[in-house]
C-alpha positions in Angstrom: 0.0 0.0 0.0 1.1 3.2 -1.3 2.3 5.9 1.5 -0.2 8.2 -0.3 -3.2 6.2 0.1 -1.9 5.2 4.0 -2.3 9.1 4.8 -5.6 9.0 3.2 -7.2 6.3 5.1 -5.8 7.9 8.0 -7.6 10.9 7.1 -10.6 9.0 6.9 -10.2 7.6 10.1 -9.3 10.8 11.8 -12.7 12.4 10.7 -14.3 9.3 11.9 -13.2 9.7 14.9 -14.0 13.4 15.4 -17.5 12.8 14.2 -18.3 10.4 16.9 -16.4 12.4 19.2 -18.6 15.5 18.4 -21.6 13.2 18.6 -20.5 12.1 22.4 -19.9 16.0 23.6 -23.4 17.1 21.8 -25.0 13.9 23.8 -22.9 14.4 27.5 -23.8 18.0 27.8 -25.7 21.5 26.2 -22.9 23.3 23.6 -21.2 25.9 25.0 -20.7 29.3 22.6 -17.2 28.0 21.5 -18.5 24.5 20.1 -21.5 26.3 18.6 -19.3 28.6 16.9 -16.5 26.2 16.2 -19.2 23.5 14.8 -20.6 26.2 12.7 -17.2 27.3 11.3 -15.9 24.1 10.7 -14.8 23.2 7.2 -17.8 21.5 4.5 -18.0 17.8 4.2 -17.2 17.2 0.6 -19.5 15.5 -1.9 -21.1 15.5 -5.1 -23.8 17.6 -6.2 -26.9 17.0 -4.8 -25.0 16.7 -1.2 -24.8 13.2 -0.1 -27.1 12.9 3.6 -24.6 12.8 5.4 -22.8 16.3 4.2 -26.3 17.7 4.3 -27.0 16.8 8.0 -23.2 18.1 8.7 -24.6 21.5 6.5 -27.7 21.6 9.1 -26.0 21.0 11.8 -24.1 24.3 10.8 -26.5 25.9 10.3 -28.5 25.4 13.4 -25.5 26.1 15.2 -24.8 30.0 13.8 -28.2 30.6 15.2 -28.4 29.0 18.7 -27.9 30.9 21.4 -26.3 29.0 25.0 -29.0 29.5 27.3 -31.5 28.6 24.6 -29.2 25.2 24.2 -29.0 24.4 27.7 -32.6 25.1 28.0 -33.4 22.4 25.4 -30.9 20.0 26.4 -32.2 20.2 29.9 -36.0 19.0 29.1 -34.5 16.4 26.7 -32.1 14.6 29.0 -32.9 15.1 32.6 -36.5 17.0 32.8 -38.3 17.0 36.2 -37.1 13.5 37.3 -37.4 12.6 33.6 -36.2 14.2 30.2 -37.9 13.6 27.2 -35.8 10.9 25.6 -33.8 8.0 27.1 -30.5 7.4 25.8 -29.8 4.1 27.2 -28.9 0.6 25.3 -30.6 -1.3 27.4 -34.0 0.5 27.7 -34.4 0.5 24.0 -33.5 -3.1 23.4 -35.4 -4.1 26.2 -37.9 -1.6 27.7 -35.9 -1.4 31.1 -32.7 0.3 32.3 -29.3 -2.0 33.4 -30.9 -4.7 31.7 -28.6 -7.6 29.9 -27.3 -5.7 26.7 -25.6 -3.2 29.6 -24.0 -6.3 31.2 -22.9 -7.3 27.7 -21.6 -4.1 27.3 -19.8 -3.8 30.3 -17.6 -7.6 29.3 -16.8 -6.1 26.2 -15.4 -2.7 27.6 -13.7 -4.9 30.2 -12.0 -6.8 27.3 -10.9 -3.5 25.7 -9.7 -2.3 28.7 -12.0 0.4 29.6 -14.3 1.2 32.4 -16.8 3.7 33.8 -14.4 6.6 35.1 -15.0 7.0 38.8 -17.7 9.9 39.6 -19.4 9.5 36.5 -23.1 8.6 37.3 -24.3 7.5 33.8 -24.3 3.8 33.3 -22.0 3.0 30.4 -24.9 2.2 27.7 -25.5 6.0 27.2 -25.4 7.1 24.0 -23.0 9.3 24.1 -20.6 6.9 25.8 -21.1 4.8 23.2 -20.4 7.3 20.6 -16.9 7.9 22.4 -16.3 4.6 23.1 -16.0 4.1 19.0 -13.8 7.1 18.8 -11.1 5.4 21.2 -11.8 2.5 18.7 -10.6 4.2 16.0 -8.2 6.6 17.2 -6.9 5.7 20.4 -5.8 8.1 22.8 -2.5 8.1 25.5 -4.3 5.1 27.5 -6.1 3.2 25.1 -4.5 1.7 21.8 -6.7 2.3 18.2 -8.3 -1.0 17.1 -8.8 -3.0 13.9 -11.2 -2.7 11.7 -12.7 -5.6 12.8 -13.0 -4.7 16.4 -15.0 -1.6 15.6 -17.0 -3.3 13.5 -17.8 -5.9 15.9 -18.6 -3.0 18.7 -20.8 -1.5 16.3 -22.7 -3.9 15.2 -23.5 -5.2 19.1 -23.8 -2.0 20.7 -24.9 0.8 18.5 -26.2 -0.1 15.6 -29.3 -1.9 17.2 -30.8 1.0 18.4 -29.4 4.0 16.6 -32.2 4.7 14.4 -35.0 4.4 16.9 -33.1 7.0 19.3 -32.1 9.0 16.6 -36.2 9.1 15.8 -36.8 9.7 19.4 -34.9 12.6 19.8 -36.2 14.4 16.6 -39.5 13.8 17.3 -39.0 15.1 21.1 -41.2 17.9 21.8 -38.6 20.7 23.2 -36.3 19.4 20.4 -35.2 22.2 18.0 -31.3 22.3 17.9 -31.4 18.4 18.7 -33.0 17.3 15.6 -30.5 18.5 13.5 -28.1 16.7 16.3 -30.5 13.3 15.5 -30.6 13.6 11.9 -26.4 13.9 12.2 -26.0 11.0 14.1 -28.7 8.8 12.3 -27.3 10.1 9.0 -23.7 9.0 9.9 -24.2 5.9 11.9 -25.9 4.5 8.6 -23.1 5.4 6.9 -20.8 3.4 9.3 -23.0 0.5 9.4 -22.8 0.6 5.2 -19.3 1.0 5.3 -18.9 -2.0 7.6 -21.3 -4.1 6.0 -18.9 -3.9 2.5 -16.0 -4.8 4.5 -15.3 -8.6 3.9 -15.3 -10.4 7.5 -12.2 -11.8 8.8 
């Protein structure tokens, strides 16, 4: 393999990477004014004309972002995830595969992170099937970081396909279709948009 097309699919990689990373902030916590106005300077994503989804929902996203103010995001992001006891959506593995919170695809979840080597960070009071750690769980996947080695193509795809791509879609429908949601759809149409993606990409991918 050429250097040239090593550097590419590095490239590729990298933007994987920040796109689920993205994905995991927008989930965690309400954008501050510096992500809003670093998401909506951020370079295009590149495609043919008509945009492809996925550089549309990036466009949105950009879009939504150069008019949101913070305390209007916090607002939003306050009725969606945590509400008066409740927020609007739940963004837990285990209640959408099964209807119930710390149910067996959490368990599953935890072996697996176990086997990676990672673990809920102490003081953290989400349970590790949220969405958002999900999301940067495959971006230590694929890029690594000082404590955690990147991991084959085959590991990610095998992450993927047991832990997100299950129940992607239905949150992703969820949270567009939450009342208080405005800035959050175009989140849900991003993430739906590219986790398809992903699960194409993977699916062309010949097995080991």
């Amino acid at each position: 393999m050429s250097a040239v097309l090593e550097l590419r699919i590095a490239e590729e990689d990298l933007a994987r990477a920040g796109l689920y990373g993205l994905l995991a902030r927008l989930l965690y916590a309400a954008p501050d004014d510096a992500l809003l106005a670093a998401i909506a300077a951020a370079d295009e994503i590149v495609s043919a004309e008509p945009p492809s989804p996925l550089a549309a929902a990036w466009q949105g996203l950009q879009v939504a972002s150069s008019m949101l103010e913070t305390g209007a995001a916090a607002e939003e992001y306050h009725s969606l995830f945590i509400g008066l006891g409740q927020g609007e959506v739940t963004p837990y593995l285990s209640w959408h595969l099964t209807g119930f919170l710390m149910e067996e695809p959490l368990a599953r979840l935890r072996e697996d992170l176990a086997g990676l080597g990672l673990a809920r960070r102490a003081g953290v009071g989400e349970p590790e099937d949220h969405m958002a750690a999900l999301c940067e769980c495959m971006r230590l996947l694929i890029a690594g970081d000082a404590e955690v080695a990147a991991q084959p193509l085959a590991r990610q795809r095998a992450f993927f396909r047991q832990h997100l791509q299950p129940w992607h879609a239905g949150f992703a429908a969820q949270l567009a279709a939450a009342p208080s949601a405005r800035y959050y759809r175009a989140v849900a149409r991003l993430l739906e948009t590219f986790l398809d993606v992903e699960a194409q990409a993977f699916d062309m991918v010949n097995e080991p």
